[in-house]
C-alpha positions as CSV (number, residue, x, y, z in Angstrom):
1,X,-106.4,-18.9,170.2
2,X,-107.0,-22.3,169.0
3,X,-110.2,-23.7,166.8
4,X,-111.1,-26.9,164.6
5,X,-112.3,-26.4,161.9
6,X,-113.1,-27.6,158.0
7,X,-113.5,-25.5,154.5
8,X,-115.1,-26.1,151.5
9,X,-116.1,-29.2,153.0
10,X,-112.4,-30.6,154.0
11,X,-110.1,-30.6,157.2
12,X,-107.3,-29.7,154.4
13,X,-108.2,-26.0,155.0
14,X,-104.9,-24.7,154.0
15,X,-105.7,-25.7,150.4
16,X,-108.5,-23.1,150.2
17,X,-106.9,-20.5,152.3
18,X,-103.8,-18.8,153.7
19,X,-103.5,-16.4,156.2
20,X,-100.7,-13.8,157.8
21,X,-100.8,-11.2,160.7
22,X,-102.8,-8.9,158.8
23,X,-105.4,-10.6,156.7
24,X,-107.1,-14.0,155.7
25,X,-108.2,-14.5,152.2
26,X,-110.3,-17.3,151.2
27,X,-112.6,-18.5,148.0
28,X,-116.2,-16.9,147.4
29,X,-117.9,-20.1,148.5
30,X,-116.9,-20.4,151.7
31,X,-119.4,-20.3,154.3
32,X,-120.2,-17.4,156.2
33,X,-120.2,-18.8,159.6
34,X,-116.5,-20.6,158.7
35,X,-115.3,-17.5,157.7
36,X,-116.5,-15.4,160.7
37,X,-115.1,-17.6,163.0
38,X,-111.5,-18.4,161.2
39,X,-111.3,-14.1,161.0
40,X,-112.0,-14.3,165.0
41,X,-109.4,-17.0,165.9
42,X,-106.6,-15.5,163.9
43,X,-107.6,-11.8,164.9
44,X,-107.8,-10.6,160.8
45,X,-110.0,-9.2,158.6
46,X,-110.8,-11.9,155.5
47,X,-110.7,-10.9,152.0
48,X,-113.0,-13.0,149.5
49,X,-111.2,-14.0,146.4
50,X,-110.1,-16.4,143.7
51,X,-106.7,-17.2,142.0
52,X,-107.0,-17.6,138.3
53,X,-110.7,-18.0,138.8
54,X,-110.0,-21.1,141.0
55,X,-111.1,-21.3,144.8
56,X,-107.8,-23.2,145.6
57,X,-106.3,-20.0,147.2
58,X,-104.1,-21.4,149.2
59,X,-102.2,-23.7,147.1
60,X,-101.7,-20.9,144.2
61,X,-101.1,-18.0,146.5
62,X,-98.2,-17.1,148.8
63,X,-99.1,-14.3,151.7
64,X,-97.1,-12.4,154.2
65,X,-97.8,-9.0,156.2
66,X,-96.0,-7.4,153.4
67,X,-97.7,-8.9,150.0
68,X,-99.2,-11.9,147.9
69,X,-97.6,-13.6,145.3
70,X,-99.5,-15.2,142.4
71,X,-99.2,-17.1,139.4
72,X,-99.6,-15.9,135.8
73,X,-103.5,-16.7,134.8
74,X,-104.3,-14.3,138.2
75,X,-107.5,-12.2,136.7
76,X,-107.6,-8.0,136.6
77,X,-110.2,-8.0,139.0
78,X,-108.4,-10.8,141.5
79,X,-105.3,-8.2,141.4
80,X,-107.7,-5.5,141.9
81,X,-109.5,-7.3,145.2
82,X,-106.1,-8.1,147.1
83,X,-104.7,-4.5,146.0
84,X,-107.5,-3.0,147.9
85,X,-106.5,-4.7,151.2
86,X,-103.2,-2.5,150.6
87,X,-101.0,-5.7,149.7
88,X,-98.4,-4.9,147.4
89,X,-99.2,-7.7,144.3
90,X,-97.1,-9.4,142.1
91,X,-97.1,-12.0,139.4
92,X,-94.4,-14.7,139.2
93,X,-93.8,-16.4,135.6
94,X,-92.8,-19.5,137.1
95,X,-93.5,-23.2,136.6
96,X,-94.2,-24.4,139.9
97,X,-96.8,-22.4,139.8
98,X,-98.4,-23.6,142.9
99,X,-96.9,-21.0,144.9
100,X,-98.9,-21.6,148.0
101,X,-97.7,-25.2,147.7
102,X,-94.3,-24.5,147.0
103,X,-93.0,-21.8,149.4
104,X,-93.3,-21.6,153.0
105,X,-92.9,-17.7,154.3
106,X,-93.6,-15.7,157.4
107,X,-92.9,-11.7,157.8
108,X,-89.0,-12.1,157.6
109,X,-88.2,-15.5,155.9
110,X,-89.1,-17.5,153.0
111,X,-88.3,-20.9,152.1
112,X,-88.5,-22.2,148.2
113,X,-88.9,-25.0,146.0
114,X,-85.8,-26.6,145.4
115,X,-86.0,-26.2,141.9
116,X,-86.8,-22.3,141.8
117,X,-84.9,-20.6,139.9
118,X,-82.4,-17.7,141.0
119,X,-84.7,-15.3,139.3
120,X,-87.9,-17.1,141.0
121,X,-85.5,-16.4,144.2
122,X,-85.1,-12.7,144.1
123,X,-89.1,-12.5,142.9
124,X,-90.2,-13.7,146.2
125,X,-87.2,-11.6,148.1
126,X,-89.0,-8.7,146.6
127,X,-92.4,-8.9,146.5
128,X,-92.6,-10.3,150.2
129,X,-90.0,-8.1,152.0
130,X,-88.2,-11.5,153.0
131,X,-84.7,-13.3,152.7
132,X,-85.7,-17.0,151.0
133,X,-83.9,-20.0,150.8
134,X,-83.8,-22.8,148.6
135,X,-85.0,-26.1,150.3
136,X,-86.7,-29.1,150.4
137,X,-88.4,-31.0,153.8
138,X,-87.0,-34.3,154.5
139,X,-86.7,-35.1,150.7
140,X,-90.2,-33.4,149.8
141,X,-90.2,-30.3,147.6
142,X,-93.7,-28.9,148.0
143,X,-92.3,-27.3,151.5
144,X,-95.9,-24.7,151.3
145,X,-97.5,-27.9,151.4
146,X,-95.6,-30.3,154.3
147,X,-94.8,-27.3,156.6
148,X,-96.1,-23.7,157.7
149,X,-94.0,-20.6,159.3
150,X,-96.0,-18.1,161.6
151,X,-93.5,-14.9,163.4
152,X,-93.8,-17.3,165.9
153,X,-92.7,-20.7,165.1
154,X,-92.3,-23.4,162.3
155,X,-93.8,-26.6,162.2
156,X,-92.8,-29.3,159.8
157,X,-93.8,-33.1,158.6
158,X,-92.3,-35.8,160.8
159,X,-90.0,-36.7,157.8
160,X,-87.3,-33.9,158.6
161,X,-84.4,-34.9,159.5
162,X,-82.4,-33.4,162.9
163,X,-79.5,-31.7,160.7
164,X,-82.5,-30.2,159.0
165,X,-83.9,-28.8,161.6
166,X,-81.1,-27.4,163.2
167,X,-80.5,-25.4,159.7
168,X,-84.2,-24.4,159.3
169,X,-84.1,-22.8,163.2
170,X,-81.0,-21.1,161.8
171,X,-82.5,-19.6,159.2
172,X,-85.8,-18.6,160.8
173,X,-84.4,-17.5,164.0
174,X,-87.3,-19.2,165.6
175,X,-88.1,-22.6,167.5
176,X,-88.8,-25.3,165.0
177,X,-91.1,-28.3,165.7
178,X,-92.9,-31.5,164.1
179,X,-96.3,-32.7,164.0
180,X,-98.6,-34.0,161.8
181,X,-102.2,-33.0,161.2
182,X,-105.9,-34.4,160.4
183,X,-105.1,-37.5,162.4
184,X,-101.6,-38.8,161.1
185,X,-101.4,-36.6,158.0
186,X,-97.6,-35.2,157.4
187,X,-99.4,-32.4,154.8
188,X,-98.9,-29.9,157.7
189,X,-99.4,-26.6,155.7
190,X,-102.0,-27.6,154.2
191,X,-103.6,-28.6,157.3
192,X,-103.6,-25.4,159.4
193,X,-104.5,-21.6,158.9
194,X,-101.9,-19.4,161.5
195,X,-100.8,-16.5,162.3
196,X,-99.2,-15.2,165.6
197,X,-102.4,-14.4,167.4
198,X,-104.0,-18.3,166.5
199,X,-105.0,-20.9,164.4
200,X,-106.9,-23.0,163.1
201,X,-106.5,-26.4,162.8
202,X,-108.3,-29.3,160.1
203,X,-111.3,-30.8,162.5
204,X,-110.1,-34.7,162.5
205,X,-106.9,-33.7,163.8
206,X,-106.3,-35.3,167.4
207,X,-105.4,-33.5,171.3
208,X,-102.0,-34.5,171.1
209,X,-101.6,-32.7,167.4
210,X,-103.6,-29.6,168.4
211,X,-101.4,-29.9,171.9
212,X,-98.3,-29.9,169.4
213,X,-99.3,-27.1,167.0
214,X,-100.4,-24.8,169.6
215,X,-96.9,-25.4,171.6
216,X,-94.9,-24.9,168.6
217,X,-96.7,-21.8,167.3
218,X,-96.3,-20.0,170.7
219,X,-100.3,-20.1,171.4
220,X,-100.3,-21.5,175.4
């Protein structure tokens, strides 16, 4: 299932949300209506919460199936909201602390900031039952930010290269694709909300990106 969409007032709605194949979570101020429908198209239940106190959820936070990873500055009662959804929670002391931004992860996979560190590394392994990688995407680091993994499919920014792409369908196991988003925009993960039953895509993107996201996504 496929839907257009905007939050918090911008078609950048992975910047204020990330979702997996068994929850959404998205800021307090996000409109009812929005979040009804984004919970119908991806076929989860949403969870209402902040990171830190800020309502840019999906550029601090990094969610699979298994668990969310956060930065240090994440509140008692923030840990206390997602450990109710039955995620297993953990902090990562880390300066790229934009961990929605900075690593791209489905339920089996995660791929990292090139500057993590080892440590960083096995964090992520644990916390989100995954094997991750060290990577950039075509020369950009922020890889949360220019790409987006579902158990489905990956999509990336037009700026990876072929050799790039062969090694990313390696490592996910899964058919890799570009696009861009929002009506040229190569900020792909922070463009679209997915999971393997939908997603939702930033309203001024155009048919022949919403053509390309649903194809690569597996959601004909």
């Amino acid at each position: 299932m496929i839907a257009l969409l905007g939050l918090m007032d911008t078609s950048f709605l992975g910047v204020y949300a990330k979702a997996s194949d068994s929850l959404v979570i998205l800021p307090p101020g996000a409109s009812d209506a929005v979040v009804g429908e984004i919970s119908r198209v991806l076929g989860v239940e949403p969870l209402r919460v902040t990171v830190g106190g800020s309502s840019l959820v999906g550029v601090f936070a990094a969610l699979n199936s298994h668990g969310v990873l956060l930065p240090e500055g994440v509140t008692e009662e923030e840990l206390r909201i997602l450990r109710s959804a039955g995620l297993n929670v953990a902090v990562l002391r880390e300066r790229h602390n934009a961990l929605g931004n900075n690593i791209m992860v489905n339920d089996r996979r995660a791929l990292v900031h090139p500057s993590m560190g080892r440590a960083s590394l096995r964090a992520i392994e644990d916390a989100l039952d995954v094997e991750a990688m060290r990577s950039s995407l075509g020369g950009v680091p922020t890889v949360g930010s220019f790409g987006i993994a579902t158990n489905r499919g990956v999509l990336v920014h037009p700026g990876v290269s072929d050799a790039e792409m062969e090694k990313l369908r390696h490592f996910f196991g899964l058919p890799v694709h570009r696009t861009t988003v929002n009506m040229g925009s190569p900020k792909v993960g922070a463009g679209i909300l997915a999971n393997s039953r939908g997603a939702v895509i930033g309203f001024e993107s155009t048919p022949i990106e919403v053509a390309r996201i649903e194809d690569a996504l597996d959601l004909l």
